[in-house]
C-alpha positions as CSV (number, residue, x, y, z in Angstrom):
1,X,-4.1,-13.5,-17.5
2,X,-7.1,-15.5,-18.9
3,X,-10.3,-14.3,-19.0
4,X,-11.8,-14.8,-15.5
5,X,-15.4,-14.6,-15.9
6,X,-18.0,-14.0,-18.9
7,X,-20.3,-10.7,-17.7
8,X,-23.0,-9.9,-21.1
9,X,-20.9,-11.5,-22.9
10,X,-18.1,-9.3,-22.4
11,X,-14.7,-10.0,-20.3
12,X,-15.2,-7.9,-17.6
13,X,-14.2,-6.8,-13.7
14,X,-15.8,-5.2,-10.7
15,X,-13.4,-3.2,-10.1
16,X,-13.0,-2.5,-6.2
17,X,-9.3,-0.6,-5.3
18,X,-9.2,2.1,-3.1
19,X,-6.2,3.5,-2.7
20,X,-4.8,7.2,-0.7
21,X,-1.9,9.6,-1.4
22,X,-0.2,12.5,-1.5
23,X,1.3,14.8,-3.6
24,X,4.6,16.8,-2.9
25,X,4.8,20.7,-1.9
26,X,6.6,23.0,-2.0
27,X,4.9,25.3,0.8
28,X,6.8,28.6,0.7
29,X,6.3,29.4,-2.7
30,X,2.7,27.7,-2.7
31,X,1.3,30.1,0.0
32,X,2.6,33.1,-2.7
33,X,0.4,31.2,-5.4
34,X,-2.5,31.2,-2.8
35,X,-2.2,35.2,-2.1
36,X,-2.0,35.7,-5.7
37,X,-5.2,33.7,-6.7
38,X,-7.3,35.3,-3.4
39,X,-6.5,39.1,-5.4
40,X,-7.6,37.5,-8.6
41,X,-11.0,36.3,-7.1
42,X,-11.2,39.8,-5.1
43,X,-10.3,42.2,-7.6
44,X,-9.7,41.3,-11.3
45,X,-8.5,44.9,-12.5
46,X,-6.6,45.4,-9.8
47,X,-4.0,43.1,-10.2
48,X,-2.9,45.0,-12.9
49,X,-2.1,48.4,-10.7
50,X,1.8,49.0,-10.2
51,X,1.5,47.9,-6.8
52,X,0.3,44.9,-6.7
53,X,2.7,43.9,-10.0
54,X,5.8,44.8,-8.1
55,X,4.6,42.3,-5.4
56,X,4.5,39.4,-8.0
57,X,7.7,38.0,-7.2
58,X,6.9,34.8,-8.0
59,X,6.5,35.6,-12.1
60,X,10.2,36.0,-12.1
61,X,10.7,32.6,-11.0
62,X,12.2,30.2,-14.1
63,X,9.2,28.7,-16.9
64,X,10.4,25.0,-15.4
65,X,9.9,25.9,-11.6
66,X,6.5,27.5,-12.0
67,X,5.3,24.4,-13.9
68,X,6.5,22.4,-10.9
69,X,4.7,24.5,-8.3
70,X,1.3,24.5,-10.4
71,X,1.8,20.8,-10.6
72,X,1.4,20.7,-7.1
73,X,-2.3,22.6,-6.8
74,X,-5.6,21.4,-7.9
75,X,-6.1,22.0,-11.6
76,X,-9.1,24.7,-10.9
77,X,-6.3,26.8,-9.1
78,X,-3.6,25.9,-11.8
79,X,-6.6,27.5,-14.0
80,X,-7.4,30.6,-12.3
81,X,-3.5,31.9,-12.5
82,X,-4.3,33.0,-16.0
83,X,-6.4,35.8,-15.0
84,X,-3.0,37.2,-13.0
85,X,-1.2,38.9,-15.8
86,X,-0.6,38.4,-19.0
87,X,2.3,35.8,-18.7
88,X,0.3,34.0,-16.9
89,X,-2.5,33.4,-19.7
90,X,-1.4,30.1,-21.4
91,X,1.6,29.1,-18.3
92,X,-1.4,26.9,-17.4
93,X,-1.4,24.9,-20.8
94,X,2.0,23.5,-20.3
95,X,1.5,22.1,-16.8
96,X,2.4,18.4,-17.0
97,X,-0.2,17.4,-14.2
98,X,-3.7,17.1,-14.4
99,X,-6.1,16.6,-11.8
100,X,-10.0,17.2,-11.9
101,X,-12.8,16.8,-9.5
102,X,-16.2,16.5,-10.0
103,X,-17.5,18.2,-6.5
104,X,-15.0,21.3,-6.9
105,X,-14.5,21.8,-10.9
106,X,-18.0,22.9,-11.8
107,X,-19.3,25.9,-12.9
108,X,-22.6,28.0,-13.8
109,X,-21.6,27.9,-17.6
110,X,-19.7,24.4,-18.0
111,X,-20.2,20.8,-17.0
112,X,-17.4,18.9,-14.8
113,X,-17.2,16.8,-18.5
114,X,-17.0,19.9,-20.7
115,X,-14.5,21.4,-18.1
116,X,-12.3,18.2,-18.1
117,X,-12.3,17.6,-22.2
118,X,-11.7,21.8,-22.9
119,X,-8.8,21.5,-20.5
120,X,-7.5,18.2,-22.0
121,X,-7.8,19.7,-25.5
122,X,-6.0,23.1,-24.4
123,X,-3.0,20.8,-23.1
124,X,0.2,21.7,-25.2
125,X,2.9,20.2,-22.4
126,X,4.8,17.4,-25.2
127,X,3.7,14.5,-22.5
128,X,0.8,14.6,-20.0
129,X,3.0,13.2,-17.1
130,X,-0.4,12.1,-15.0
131,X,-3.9,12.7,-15.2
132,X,-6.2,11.8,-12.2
133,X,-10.0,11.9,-12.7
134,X,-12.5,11.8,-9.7
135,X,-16.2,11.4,-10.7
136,X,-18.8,11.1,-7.8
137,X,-22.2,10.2,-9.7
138,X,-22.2,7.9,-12.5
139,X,-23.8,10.5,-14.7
140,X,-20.6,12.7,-14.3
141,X,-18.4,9.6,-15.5
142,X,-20.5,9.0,-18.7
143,X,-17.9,10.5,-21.0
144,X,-14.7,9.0,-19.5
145,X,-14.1,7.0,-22.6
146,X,-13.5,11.1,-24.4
147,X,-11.3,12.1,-21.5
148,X,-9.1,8.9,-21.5
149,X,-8.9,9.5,-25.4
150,X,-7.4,12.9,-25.3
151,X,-5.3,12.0,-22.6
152,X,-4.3,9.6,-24.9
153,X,-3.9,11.4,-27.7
154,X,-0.9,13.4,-25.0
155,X,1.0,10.6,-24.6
156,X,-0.4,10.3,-20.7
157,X,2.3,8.5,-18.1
158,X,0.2,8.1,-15.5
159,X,-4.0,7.5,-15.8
160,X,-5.9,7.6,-12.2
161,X,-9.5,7.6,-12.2
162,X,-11.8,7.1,-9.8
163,X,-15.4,6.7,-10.3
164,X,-17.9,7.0,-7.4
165,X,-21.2,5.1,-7.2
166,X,-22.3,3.8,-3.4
167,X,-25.3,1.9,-5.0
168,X,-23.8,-0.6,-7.8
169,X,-21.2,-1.0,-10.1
170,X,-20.8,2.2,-12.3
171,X,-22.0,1.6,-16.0
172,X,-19.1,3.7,-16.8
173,X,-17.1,1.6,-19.4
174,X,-13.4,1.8,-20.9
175,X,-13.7,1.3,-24.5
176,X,-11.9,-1.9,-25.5
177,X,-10.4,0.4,-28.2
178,X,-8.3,2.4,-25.7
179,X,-6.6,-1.0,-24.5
180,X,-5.7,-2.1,-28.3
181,X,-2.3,0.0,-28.4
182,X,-0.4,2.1,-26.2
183,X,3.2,3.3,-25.8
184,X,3.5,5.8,-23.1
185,X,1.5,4.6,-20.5
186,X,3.4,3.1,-16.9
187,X,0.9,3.4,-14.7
188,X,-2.8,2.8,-14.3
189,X,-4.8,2.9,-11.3
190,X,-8.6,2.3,-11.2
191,X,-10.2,2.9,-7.7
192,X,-13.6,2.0,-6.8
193,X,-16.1,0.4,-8.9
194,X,-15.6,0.2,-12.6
195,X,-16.6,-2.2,-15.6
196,X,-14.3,-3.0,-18.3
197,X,-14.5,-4.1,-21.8
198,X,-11.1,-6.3,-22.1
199,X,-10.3,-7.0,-26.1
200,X,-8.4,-10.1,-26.5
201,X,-5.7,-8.5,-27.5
202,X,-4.0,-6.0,-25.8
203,X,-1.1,-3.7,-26.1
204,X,0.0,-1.7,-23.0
205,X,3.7,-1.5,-23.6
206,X,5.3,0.7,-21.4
207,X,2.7,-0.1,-18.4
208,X,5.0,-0.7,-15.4
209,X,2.0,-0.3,-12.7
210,X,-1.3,-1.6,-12.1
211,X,-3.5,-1.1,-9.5
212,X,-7.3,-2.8,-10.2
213,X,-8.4,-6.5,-11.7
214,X,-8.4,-7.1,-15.2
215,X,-7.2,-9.1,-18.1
216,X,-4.4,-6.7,-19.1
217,X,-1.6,-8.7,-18.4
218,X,-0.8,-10.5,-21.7
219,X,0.1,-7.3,-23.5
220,X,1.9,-5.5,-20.4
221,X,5.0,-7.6,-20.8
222,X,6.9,-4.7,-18.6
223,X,4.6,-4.7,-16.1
224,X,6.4,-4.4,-12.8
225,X,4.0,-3.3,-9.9
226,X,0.6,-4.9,-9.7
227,X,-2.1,-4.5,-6.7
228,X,-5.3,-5.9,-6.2
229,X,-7.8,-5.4,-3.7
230,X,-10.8,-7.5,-3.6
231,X,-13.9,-6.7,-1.6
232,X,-17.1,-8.0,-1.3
233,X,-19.7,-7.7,-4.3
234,X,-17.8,-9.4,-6.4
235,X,-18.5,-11.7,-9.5
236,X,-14.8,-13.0,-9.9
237,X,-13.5,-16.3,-8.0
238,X,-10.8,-17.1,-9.6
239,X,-7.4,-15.0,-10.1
240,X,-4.7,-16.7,-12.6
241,X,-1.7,-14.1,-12.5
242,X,0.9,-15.0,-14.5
243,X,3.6,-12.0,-15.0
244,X,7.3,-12.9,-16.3
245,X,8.6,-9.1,-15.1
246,X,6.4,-8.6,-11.9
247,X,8.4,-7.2,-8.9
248,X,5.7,-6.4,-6.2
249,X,2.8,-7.8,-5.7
250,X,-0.1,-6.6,-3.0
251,X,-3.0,-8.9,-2.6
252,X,-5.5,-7.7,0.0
253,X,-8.9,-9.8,-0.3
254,X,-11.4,-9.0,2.3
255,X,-14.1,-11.0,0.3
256,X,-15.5,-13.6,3.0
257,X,-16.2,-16.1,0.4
258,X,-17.9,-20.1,0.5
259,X,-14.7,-21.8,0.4
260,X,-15.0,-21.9,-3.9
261,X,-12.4,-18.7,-4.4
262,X,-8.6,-19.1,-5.0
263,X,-5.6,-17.9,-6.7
264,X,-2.8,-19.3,-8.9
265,X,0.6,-17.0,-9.2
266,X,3.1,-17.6,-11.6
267,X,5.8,-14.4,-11.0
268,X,9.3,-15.9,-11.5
269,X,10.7,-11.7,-11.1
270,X,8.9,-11.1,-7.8
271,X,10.8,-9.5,-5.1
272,X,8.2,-7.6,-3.0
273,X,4.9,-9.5,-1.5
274,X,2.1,-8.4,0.6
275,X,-1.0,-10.5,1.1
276,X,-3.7,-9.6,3.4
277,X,-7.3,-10.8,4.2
278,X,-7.5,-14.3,3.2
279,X,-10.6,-16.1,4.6
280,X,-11.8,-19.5,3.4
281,X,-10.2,-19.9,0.3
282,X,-10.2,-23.2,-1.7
283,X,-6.6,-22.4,-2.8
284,X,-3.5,-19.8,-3.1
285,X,-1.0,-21.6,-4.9
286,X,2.3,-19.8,-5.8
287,X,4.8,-21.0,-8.1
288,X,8.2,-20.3,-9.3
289,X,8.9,-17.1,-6.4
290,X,13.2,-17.6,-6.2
291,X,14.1,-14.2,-6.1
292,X,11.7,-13.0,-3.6
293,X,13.2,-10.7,-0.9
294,X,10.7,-9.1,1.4
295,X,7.0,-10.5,2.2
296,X,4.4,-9.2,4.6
297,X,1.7,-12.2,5.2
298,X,-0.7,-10.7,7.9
299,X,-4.7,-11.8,8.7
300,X,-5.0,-15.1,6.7
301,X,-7.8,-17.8,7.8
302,X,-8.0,-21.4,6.6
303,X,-6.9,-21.9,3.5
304,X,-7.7,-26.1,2.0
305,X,-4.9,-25.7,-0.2
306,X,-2.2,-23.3,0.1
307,X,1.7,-22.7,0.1
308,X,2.0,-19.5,0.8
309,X,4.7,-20.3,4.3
310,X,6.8,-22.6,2.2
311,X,7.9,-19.9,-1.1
312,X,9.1,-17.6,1.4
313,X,12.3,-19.4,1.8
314,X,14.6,-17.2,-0.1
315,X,13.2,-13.6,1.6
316,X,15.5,-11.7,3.8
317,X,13.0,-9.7,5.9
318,X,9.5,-11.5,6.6
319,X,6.6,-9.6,8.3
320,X,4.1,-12.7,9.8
321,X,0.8,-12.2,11.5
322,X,-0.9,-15.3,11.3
323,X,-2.7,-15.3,14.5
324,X,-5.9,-16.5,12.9
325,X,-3.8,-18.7,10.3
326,X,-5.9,-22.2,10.8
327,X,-3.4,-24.5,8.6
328,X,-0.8,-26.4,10.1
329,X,2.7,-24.8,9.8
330,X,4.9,-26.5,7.5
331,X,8.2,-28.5,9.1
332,X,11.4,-29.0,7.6
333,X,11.7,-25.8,5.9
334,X,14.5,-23.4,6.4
335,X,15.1,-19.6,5.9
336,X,18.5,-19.5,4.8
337,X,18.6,-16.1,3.8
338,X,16.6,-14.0,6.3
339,X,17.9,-11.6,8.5
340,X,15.1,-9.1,9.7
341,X,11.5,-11.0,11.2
342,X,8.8,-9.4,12.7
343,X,6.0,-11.9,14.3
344,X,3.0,-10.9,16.2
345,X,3.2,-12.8,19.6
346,X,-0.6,-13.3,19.5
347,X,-1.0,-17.3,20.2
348,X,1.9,-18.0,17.7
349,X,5.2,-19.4,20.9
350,X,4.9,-22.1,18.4
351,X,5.4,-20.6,15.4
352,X,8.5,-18.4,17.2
353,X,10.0,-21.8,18.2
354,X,9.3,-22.6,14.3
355,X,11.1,-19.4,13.0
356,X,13.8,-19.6,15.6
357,X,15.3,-23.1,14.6
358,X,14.5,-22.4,11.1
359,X,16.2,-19.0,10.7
360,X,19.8,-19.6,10.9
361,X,21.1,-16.2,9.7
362,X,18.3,-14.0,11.8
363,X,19.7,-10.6,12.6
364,X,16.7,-8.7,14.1
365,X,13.6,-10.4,16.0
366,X,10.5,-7.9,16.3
367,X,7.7,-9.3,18.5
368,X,4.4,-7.3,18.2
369,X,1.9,-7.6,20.6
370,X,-1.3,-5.1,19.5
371,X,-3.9,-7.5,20.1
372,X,-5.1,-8.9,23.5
373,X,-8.8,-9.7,22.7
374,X,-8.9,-13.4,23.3
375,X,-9.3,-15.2,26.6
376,X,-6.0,-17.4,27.2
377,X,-7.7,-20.3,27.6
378,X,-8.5,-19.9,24.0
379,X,-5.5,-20.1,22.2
380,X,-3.2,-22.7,20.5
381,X,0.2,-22.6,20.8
382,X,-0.1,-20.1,23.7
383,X,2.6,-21.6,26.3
384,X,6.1,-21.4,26.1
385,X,8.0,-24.2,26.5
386,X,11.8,-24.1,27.3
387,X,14.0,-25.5,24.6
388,X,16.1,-28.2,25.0
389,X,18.9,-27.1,22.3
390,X,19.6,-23.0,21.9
391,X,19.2,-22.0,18.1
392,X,21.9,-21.1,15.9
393,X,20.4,-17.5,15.1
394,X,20.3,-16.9,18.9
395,X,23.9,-18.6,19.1
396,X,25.8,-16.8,16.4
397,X,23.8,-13.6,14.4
398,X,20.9,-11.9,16.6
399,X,21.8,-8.7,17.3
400,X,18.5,-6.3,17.4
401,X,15.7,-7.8,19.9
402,X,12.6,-5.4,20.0
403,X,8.9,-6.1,21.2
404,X,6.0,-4.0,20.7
405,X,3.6,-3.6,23.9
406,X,5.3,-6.2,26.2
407,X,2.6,-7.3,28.5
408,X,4.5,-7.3,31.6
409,X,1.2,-9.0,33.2
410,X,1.4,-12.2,31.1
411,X,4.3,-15.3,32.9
412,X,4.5,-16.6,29.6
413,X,6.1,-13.2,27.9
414,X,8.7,-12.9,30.6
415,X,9.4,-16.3,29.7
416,X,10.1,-15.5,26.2
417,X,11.9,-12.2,27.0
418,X,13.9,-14.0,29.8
419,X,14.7,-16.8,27.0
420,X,16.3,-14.9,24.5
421,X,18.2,-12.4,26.9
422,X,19.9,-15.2,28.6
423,X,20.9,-17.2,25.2
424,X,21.4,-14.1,22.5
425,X,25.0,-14.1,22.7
426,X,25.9,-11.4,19.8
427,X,22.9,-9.2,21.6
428,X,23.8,-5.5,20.5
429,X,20.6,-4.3,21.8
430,X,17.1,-4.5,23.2
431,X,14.1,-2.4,22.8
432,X,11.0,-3.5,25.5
433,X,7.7,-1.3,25.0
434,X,4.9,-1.5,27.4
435,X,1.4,0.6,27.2
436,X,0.4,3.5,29.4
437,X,-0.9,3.3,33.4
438,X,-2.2,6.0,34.8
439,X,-1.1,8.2,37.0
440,X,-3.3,7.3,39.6
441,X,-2.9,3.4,39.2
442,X,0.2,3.5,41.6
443,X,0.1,0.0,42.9
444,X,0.0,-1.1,38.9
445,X,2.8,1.4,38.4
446,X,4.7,-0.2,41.1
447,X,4.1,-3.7,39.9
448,X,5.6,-2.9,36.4
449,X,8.4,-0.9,37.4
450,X,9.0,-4.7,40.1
451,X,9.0,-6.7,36.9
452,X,11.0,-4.7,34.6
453,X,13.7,-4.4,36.9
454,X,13.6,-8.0,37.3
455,X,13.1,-8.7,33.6
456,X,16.5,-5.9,33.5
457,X,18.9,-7.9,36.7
458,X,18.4,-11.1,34.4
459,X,22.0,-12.7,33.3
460,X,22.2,-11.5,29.6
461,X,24.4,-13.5,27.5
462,X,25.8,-11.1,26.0
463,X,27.7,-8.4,28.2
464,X,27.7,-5.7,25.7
465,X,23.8,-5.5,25.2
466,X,22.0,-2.0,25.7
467,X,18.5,-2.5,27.0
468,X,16.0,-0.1,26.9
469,X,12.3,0.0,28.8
470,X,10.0,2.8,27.2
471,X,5.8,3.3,27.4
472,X,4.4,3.1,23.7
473,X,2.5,6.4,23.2
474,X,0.7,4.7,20.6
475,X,-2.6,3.7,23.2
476,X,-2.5,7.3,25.1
């Protein structure tokens, strides 16, 4: 990736990912650690008397299985187990996962930085498996450039960090030096706002995952899993990723930009994409995509020049929301290879006619239907129109029919459910969800219950369909 944009002279990124998750547990033998640690806080001394030592069951446990367990608790509770016993005192040390936070591991006597860096430096695991870092004022992340250098200096497999400033972008820098050579790390995620000091030359070869923006991806060549998230406050405008061994790619841009912004994608390996958030772009442009298999386009706006529709040809399962998609769907093109579609139904009969003729091979048809906001009146492409000539998909393959929220109350819906009943001839089944009434709304109750049996006594092509009315709990 080129250098994107000149910032003091320096190639750098607002950096603007926010990303969640979740660590495994094992809760059973957790709850044990969590008894022992509430005696070490009450009593010191007395975790040494006879009785409370023949409770410690847990001690007994394998070296390799304890380590997993502590890997599973914050790092101040991994900490605190050394005060249990005695072979306890340096388990701690050898734990290969490392997380710190700057609102929780504090203390009368240390900084959060002096904590972090004594704990890095006290590490004697061979490999630091992951280290996540979580500093909420920018004066806390001032030394990040020591921590990522002993983490580092352990060979670290996975680097998190997160540094927290609501007012600007942090001044906390990566040092370009970190960047220049690394072996061990696969995968990097920078969350929230961060500057970075790219070198030209970079050498990250074992990175397999990226999460953030930056110019890292000349010396990543084993770079598999890349993410950006683009928000607003941003000095970049122009994305140029070019990555020979990229698999998956998640693009979600909720910058509302002047019509200037774009991006260019070169990712011949991709397999996996999901783009979100386009609005007024000057240009998304994606070239050489043939072995891409799954791809989840949702809550795109106009875009002058784009191809995004047409590179999709070769996926086998396509999630589509482009209810506020302002382009012109592209003709001609077919999906030869997809067999699983989900489409939101929201002003898109046309773009379901599209899919339809265009997807000879469709197995499953998903029709999701969370959004009613608009007036009717409003929206293009809202009324169904019969079809002169059945598709092939409905003809010869479909055999899983489901739609999300059926709104029983719209003529054009029992349309389209009537429609594909009547022509699916391979049907195996059909799953029709509607949302809650009330109790007390019995004429509505009645009316629904009227136009589902209908919708149910309907000839069904195929004699050997299952179909199946339930109320999505998702709106009670």
């Amino acid at each position: 990736m080129k250098p994107i944009k000149d910032f003091r002279g320096k190639h750098t990124v607002a950096l603007t990912h926010v990303t969640l998750g979740a660590e495994g547990s094992l809760p059973k033998l957790l709850s044990l650690l969590k008894i022992m640690e509430q005696k070490c806080k009450i009593g010191g001394q007395s975790l040494r008397k006879p009785e409370v030592v023949n409770e410690d069951r847990i001690s007994e446990l394998p070296e390799p299985l304890l380590l997993q367990i502590l890997s599973s608790v914050p790092t101040k509770t991994v900490r605190a187990t050394s005060a249990l016993s005695k072979s306890w005192r340096s388990l701690w040390e050898l734990v290969p996962n490392l997380k710190f936070d700057s609102e929780f591991d504090k203390s009368e006597h240390h900084s959060f930085s002096e904590i972090v860096f004594r704990s890095l430096l006290s590490h004697k695991h061979p490999v630091l498996e992951s280290l996540h870092l979580v500093a909420r004022d920018e004066s806390e992340a001032s030394d990040v450039g020591i921590w990522i250098g002993a983490a580092f200096a352990r060979h670290v497999r996975k680097l998190v960090l997160d540094l927290h400033n609501q007012e600007s972008v942090s001044s906390a820098r990566l040092p370009s030096v970190l960047w220049s050579f690394n072996s061990t790390l696969e995968t990097l995620e920078l969350k929230n706002l961060i500057l970075l000091d790219i070198p030209s030359s970079v050498c990250l070869k074992s990175l397999r995952k990226l999460q953030c923006l930056l110019n890292l991806f000349d010396g990543c060549p084993g770079l598999e899993d890349l993410s950006v998230n683009r928000k607003r406050n941003t000095d970049v405008f122009y994305f140029f990723i070019e990555v020979p061994s990229l698999q998956r790619l998640t693009i979600k841009d909720s910058f509302a930009g002047e019509g200037g912004e774009g991006y260019v994608i070169f990712t011949p390996s991709l397999k996996y994409l999901n783009i979100s958030g386009f609005e007024l772009l000057a240009f998304c442009l994606f070239y050489d995509t043939p072995k891409l298999e799954e791809a989840k386009v949702v809550d795109i706006s106009y875009i002058f020049n784009q191809n995004i529709l047409s590179i999709l040809t070769s996926a086998k399962r396509l999630t589509l929301d482009l209810s506020s998609f302002k382009n012109e769907y592209p003709t001609g093109i077919i999906f030869h290879q997809l067999v699983h579609l989900e489409l939101s139904t929201l002003k898109q009969w046309n773009l379901l006619s599209l899919m339809l003729d265009s997807c000879p091979k469709l197995q499953t048809l998903k029709l999701i239907d969370l959004c009613r906001y608009a007036e009717k009146d409003c929206l293009v492409g809202w009324d169904w129109s019969q079809r002169k000539c059945v598709p092939d998909c409905l003809l010869f393959h479909l055999e899983t029919f489901m739609w999300t929220v059926y709104d029983w109350e719209q003529e054009d819906e029992e349309e389209v459910a009537i429609y594909i009943l009547k022509n699916a001839r391979r049907l195996k089944k059909a799953f029709i969800s509607t949302k809650p009434i009330k109790s007390k709304e019995v004429k509505k109750l009645e009316k629904r219950r009227e136009m589902l049996n209908q919708l149910a006594t309907e000839v069904r092509a195929s004699m050997t369909c299952h179909l199946e009315f339930k109320c999505d709990t998702f709106f009670l």
